[in-house]
C-alpha positions in Angstrom: 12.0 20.2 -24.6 14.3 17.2 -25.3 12.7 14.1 -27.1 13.5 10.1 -26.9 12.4 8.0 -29.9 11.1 4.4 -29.0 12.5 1.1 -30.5 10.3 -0.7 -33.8 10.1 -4.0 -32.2 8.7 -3.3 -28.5 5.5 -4.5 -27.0 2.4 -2.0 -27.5 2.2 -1.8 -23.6 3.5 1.5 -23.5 0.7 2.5 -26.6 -1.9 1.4 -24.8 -1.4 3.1 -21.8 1.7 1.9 -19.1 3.4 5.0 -18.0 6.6 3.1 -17.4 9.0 2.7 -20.5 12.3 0.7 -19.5 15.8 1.6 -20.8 15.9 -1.7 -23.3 12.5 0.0 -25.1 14.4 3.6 -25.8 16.5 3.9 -29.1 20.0 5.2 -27.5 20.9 5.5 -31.5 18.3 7.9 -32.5 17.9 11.3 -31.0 18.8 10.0 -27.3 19.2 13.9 -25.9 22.6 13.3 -24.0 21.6 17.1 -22.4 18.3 15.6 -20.8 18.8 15.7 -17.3 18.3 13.4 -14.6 14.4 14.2 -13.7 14.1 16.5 -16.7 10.3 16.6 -18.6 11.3 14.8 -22.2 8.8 14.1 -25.0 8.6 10.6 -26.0 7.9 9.7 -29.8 7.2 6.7 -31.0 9.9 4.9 -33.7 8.2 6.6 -36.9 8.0 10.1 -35.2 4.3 9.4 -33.2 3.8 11.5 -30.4 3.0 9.2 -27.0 3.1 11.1 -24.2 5.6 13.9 -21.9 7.5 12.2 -18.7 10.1 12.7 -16.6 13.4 10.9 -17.5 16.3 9.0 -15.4 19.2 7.0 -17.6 20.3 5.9 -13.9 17.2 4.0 -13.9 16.1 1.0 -15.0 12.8 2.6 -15.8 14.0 5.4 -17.9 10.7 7.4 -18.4 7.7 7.8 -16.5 4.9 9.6 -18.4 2.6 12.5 -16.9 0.6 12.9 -20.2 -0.7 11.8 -23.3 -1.9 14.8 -23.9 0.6 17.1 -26.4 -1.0 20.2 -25.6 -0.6 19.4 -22.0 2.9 20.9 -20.2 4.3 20.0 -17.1 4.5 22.7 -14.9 3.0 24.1 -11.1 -0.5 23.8 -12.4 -0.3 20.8 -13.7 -0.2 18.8 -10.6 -2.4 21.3 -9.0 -4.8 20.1 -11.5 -4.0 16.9 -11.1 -4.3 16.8 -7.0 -7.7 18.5 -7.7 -8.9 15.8 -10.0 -7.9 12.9 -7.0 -9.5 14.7 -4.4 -12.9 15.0 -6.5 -12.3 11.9 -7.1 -12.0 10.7 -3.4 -14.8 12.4 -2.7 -17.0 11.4 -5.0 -16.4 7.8 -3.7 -17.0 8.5 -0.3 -13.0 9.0 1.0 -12.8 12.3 2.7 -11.6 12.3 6.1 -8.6 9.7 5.7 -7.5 8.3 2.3 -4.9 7.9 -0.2 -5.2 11.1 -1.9 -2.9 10.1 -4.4 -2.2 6.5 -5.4 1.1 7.1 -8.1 0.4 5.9 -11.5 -3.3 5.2 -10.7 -4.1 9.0 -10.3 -1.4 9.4 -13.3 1.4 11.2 -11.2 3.9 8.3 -11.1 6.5 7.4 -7.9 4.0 10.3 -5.9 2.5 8.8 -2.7 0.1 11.1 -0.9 -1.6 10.7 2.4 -4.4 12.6 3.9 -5.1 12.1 7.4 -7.7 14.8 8.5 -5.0 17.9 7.9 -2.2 16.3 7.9 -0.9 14.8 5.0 2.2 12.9 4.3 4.0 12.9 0.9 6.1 10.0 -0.7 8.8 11.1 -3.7 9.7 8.2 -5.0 11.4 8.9 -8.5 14.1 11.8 -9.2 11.5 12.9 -11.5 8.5 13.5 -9.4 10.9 14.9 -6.5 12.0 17.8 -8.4 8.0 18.9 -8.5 7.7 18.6 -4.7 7.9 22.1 -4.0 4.6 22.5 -6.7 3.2 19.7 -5.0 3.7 21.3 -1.4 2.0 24.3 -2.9 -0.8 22.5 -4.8 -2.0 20.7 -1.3 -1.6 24.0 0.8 -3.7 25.8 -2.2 -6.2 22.9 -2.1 -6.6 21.8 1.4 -4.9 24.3 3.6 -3.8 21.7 6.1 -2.3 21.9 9.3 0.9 20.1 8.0 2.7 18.4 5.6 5.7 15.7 6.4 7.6 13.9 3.8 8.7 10.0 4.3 10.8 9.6 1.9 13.1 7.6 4.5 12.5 4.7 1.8 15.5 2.7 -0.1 13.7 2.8 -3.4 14.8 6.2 -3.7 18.6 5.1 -3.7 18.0 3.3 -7.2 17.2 6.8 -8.8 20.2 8.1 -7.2 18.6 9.9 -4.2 19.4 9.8 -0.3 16.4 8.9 2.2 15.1 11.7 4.2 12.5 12.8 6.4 10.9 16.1 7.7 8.5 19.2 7.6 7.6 20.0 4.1 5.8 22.9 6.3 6.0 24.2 9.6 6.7 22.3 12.0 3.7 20.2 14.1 3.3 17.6 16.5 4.0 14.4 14.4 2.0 11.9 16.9 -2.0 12.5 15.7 -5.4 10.8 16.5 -7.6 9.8 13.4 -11.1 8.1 13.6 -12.0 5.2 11.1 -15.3 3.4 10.9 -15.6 4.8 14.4 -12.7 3.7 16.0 -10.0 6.4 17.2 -6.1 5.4 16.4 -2.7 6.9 17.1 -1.0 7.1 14.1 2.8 8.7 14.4 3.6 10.2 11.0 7.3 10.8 11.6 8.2 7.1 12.7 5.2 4.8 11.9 5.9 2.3 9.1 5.3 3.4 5.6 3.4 6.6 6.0 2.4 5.4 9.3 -0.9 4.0 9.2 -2.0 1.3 6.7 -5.2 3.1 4.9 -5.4 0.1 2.5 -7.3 -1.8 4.7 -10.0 0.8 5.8 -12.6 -0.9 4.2 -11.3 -4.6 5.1 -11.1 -3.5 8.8 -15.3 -2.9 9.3 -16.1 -6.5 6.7 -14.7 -8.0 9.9 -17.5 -6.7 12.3 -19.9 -9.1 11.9 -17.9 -12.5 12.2 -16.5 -11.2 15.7 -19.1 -10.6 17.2 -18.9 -12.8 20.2 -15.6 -14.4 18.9 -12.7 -15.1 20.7 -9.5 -13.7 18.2 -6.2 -14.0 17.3 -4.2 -11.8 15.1 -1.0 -12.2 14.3 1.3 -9.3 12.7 -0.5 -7.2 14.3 1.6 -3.8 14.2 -0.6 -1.2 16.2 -3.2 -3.2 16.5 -6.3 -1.9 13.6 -7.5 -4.9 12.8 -7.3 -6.2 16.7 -8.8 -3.0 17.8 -12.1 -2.8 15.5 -12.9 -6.3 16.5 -13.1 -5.2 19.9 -14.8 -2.5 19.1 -17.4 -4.8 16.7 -17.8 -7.2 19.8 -15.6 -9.8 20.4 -15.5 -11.4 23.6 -11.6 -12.0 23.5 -8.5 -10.6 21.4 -5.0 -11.5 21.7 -2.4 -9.7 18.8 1.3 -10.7 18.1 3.8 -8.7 16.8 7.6 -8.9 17.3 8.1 -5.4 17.7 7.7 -4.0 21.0 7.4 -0.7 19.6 4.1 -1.6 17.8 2.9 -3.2 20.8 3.2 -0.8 22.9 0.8 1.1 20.0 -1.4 -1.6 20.3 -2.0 -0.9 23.7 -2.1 2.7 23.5 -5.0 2.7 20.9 -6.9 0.0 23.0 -6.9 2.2 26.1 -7.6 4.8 23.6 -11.0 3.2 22.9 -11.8 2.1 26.1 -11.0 -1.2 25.4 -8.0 -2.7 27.5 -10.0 -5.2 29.2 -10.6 -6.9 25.7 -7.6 -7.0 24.2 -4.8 -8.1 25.2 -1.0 -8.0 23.1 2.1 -9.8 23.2 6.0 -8.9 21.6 6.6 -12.6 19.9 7.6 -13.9 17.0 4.2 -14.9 15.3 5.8 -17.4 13.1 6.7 -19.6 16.1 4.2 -19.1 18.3 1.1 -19.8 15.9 3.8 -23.5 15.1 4.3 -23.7 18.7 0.2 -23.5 19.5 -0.9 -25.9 16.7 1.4 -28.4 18.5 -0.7 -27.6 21.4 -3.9 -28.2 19.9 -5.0 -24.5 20.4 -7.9 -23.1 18.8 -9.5 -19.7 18.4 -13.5 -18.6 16.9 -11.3 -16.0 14.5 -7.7 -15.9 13.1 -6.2 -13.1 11.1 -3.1 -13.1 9.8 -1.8 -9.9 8.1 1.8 -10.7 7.7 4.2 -7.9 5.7 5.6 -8.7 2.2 7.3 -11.6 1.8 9.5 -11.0 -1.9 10.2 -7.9 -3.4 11.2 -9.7 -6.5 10.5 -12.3 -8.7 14.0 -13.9 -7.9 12.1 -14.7 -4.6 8.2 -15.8 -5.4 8.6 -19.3 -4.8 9.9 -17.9 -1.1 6.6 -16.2 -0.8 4.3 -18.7 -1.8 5.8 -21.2 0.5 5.4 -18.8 3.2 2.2 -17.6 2.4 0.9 -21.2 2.5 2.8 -22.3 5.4 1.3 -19.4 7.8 -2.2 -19.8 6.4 -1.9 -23.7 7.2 -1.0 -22.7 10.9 -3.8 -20.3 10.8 -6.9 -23.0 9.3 -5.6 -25.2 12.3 -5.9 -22.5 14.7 -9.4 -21.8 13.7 -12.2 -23.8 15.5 -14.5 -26.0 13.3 -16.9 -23.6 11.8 -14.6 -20.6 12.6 -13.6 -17.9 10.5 -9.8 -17.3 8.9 -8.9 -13.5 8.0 -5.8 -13.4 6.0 -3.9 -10.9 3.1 -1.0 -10.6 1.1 0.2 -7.1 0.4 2.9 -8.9 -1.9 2.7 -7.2 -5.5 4.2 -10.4 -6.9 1.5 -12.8 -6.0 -1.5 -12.0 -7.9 -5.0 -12.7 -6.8 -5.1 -15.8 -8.5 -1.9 -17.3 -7.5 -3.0 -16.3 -3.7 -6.1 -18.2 -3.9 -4.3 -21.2 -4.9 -2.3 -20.8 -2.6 -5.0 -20.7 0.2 -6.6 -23.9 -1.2 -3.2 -25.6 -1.5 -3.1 -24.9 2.4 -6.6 -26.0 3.1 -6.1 -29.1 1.7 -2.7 -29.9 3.5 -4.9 -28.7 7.1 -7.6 -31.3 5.7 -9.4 -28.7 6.5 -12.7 -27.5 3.9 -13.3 -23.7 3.4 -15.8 -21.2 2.3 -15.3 -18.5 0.7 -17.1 -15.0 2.8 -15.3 -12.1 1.7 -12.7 -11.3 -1.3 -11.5 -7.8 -1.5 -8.1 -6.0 -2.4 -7.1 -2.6 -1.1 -10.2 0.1 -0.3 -10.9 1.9 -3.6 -8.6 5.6 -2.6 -6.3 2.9 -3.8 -7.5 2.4 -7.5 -6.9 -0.4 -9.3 -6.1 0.4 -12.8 -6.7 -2.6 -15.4 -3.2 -3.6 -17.3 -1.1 -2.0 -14.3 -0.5 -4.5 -11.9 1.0 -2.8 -9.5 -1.8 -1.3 -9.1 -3.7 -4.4 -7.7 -1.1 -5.5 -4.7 -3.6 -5.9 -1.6 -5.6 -8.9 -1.3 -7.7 -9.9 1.6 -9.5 -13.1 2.5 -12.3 -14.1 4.7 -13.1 -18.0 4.4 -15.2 -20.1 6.9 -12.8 -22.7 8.0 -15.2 -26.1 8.4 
C-alpha cells in the first residue's frame, strides 16, 4: 500500500479527527508515491513517520485524501463498508429512523463523498469522490446483503463529480424498477420520483421540521414559498390549516404539489401556483397582504465563500418580505440549507431583518437537519440545515 507523509507546519485538524487533508498539507518532497492512483487506498503518516489514518487519494483534487480509518489494523476492502453500512443502520434505528432516512450521511457515518438514501426498499446512492466510487460495486453488495431491497438507483447526475475528474450519470445500480414511488412521513403519503426529483428526490432533512409545524397551523391560513412538491405545504394541511397557498417557479414541482395533495385527500385545501416567489412575496407586501403562517424554504444561495455576502443579503431580504407577510401575532417558518452561513450568522441575519420589518420576534423552534443527518462537532459541513420558527409580533 502506497503512503503520503504530511507537512511539519500544518494545523492539528487533520490529528484530531477531519477526514479531509488538502493538497497544500501533503509533502510532494517526501515519499509522494507517483504510482498511487487516482482513488487508490494510501496510508497517511504524519511528518515524523506517525501513523494517522488509510484514505482514498485524488492529486486531481483539491482535497487530496479522504480518510476511511484511524484504525491501522483496519483494511479497506468489501467488508469494510459492509461493516460500515451495518454500523449506520443500527445506528438509525437506534434513533428511531427506519422507514425513510439518510442511511448514510458521508463523513458523519465516516465513509466520505457516500450519500445513501433509504426510502422503504428503495434506496438511492450518491458517489461523490473518485475514491468512494471505485467501492460502489461493494457498496451495491453491502445494501443488497443488508436490506435486500427492491432497488437501488444511483444519482450521481451531480457537477461535484466533474472536479474529481468523473462524468455525471444516472441509472439502475440493480434491476430495473418503477422509479416514481409513494413513501409515508409523519403520516402523510408523498410521491417522490427517484430518477428525476432534485437531489435524491425527496428532501429527508426536514422530516422532523415538517411535524414541529403542526401545531401553529392549526386553523392558519399559509403561505409557502419555494415550495418544490409541496412537503411542507402538504403536512400543514394535513395538521389543520384552514388555507394553503405554495409558490414555486417550476411547473414541474407544481404539478407534484398537486399530485401529493390529491394524494392525501386534500385538494380542496391547498392550492399551488408556478411564480417566481421572489417577486410575488415583493409584489404582495406592496399590497398590504398578510397571512396567519409564512414559510420560506428557499434553495442555497452561495456555494462558496466568494459569494457569502450574496447570501446573507438574500437571506435577509426574503425573510424581511416574509415578517411583513405575517399577521401580527403570526408565525414565520424559515431555513437555510446554505453550508456557508452558520447557525449563528443566520440568526443575525433574521434579527437584522426583523428590525428593518420593525417588526419584534420570538423565538418557538430552532432545529437543523433531523438527526439520520448527524452533526459531527469540528466538521461543519456537517451542520448545513437550519430551520426557524419565530412568532412574528
Amino acid at each position: 500500500m502506497k503512503s503520503i507523509f504530511l507537512n511539519k507546519k500544518i494545523s492539528r485538524r487533520v490529528e484530531t479527527g477531519h477526514p479531509w487533508i488538502f493538497g497544500n498539507e501533503v509533502n510532494t518532497g517526501k515519499a509522494l508515491d507517483a504510482a498511487a492512483k487516482p482513488g487508490e487506498i494510501v496510508n497517511v503518516y504524519t511528518h515524523d513517520k506517525k501513523f494517522i489514518g488509510r484514505g482514498y487519494i485524488n492529486p486531481q483534487s483539491q482535497i487530496m485524501v479522504r480518510l476511511l480509518t484511524r484504525d491501522k489494523d483496519e483494511m479497506i476492502d468489501d467488508r469494510f463498508f459492509l461493516n460500515r453500512i451495518q454500523q449506520a443502520w443500527e445506528y438509525r434505528k437506534k434513533i428511531g429512523y427506519t422507514e425513510n432516512c439518510r442511511l448514510i450521511f458521508g463523513e458523519a457515518d465516516d465513509i466520505p463523498q457516500l450519500i445513501i438514501d433509504k426510502f422503504n426498499d428503495y434506496f438511492v446512492v450518491q458517489t461523490l469522490a473518485l475514491g468512494i466510487d471505485v467501492w460502489k460495486p461493494a457498496i451495491v453488495k453491502a445494501l443488497e446483503q443488508v436490506f435486500s431491497p427492491k432497488g437501488i438507483y444511483e444519482r450521481n447526475d451531480v457537477p461535484v463529480r466533474e472536479l474529481e475528474g468523473m462524468v455525471q450519470q444516472k441509472g439502475f445500480l440493480s434491476a430495473a424498477f418503477d422509479t416514481n414511488i409513494i413513501i409515508k412521513e409523519n403520516d402523510v403519503l408523498f410521491h417522490v420520483d427517484i430518477a428525476n426529483g432534485q437531489k435524491t428526490g425527496f428532501f429527508l432533512d426536514q422530516q422532523d421540521n415538517r411535524r414541529a409545524i403542526q401545531h401553529i397551523v392549526k386553523g392558519a391560513d399559509v403561505l409557502g414559498a419555494f415550495c418544490y412538491t409541496g412537503s411542507f405545504e402538504i403536512c400543514a394541511a394535513h395538521y389543520g390549516a384552514r388555507s394553503v397557498l405554495g409558490l414555486d417557479i417550476s411547473q414541474n414541482a407544481i404539478d407534484m404539489c398537486n399530485k401529493n395533495a390529491a394524494l392525501n385527500g386534500l385538494e380542496n385545501v391547498c392550492s399551488f401556483v408556478c411564480d417566481n416567489a421572489f417577486d410575488v412575496l415583493k409584489e404582495w407586501t406592496k399590497e398590504g397582504k398578510q397571512w396567519d403562517v409564512v414559510m420560506l424554504d428557499p434553495p442555497s444561495f452561495s456555494k462558496s465563500r466568494a459569494t457569502i455576502d450574496k447570501a446573507v443579503a438574500g437571506y435577509k431580504e426574503i425573510n424581511l418580505r416574509g415578517m411583513k407577510l405575517v399577521k401580527p401575532g403570526g408565525f414565520l417558518v424559515t431555513s437555510s440549507c446554505t453550508n456557508l452561513v452558520q447557525p449563528g450568522l443566520f440568526l443575525d441575519i433574521i434579527q437584522m431583518a426583523a428590525a428593518d420589518a420593525k417588526r419584534k420576534i420570538r423565538q418557538v423552534v430552532f432545529n437543523a437537519q433531523s438527526a439520520d443527518h448527524p452533526i459531527i462537532y469540528g466538521h461543519e459541513n456537517t451542520h448545513y440545515l437550519k430551520f426557524l420558527i419565530v412568532q412574528v409580533l
